[in-house]
N, C-alpha and C positions, 0 to 999 in steps of 0.2 A: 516182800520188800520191793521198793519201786525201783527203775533202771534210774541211774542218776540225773541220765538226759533226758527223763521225763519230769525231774524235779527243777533243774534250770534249765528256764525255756530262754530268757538272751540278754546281754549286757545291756547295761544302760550308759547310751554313749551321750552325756550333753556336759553343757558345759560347768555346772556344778560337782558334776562326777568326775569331771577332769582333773578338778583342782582336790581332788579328795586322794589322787593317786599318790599326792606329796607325802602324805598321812599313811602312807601305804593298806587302802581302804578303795574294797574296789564292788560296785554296784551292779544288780543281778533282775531283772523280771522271775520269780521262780512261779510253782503253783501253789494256788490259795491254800491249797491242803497239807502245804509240807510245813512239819514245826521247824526249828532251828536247830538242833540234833541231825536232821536227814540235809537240811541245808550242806550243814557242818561238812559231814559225812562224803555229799557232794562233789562239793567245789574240791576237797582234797582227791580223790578218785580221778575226777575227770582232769586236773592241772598239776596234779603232781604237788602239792604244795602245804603247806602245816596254818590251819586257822585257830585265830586266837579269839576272837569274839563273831557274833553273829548278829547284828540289828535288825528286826523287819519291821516293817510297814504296811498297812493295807491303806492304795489308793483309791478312793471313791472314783467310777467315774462321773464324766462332766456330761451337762445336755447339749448338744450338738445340731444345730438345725439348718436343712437343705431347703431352703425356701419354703414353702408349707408347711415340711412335715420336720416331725420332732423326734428324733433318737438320743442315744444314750452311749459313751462309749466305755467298754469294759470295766469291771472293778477290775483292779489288779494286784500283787501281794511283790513287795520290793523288799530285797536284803541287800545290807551294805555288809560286807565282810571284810573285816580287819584280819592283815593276813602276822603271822610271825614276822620278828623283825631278820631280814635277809630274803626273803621269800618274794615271787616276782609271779606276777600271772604274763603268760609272753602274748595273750591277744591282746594288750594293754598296750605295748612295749613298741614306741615310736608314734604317739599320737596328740 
């Protein structure tokens, strides 16, 4: 079994995820290999907190280019996690 702090690697802080905190639904970078069961599993370990659904995503990356040359910036796998209602994640909390 993986360490949880290898499964979320870091919030996703913009401003559409901001407005999802209303919703009490809070946005995560995890890794590409984790289903949403070890998400789940997670978020509650590491914040103390009770999750009620799990959404992910796999973001394609985009092409990126530095005058000549051509790169590629990471695929990446995003979860939004809806937490129970009363439930507060506190690195959220004043932003």
């Amino acid at each position: 079994m993986k360490d949880p702090r290898d499964i979320i690697i870091k919030p996703v802080i913009t401003e559409k995820s901001m407005d999802l905190l209303a919703d009490n639904k809070y946005t995560f970078i995890v890794d590409r290999k984790a289903n949403k069961t070890e998400i789940k599993n997670a978020i509650e370990s590491i914040f103390d907190v009770r999750v009620e659904k799990v959404h992910t995503m796999v973001v394609k990356g985009k092409k990126k280019r530095l005058g000549r040359f051509e790169g590629k910036t990471p695929t990446r796998k995003k979860a939004i996690v809806t937490l129970k209602p009363g439930h507060k994640i506190q690195l959220f909390e004043g932003m």
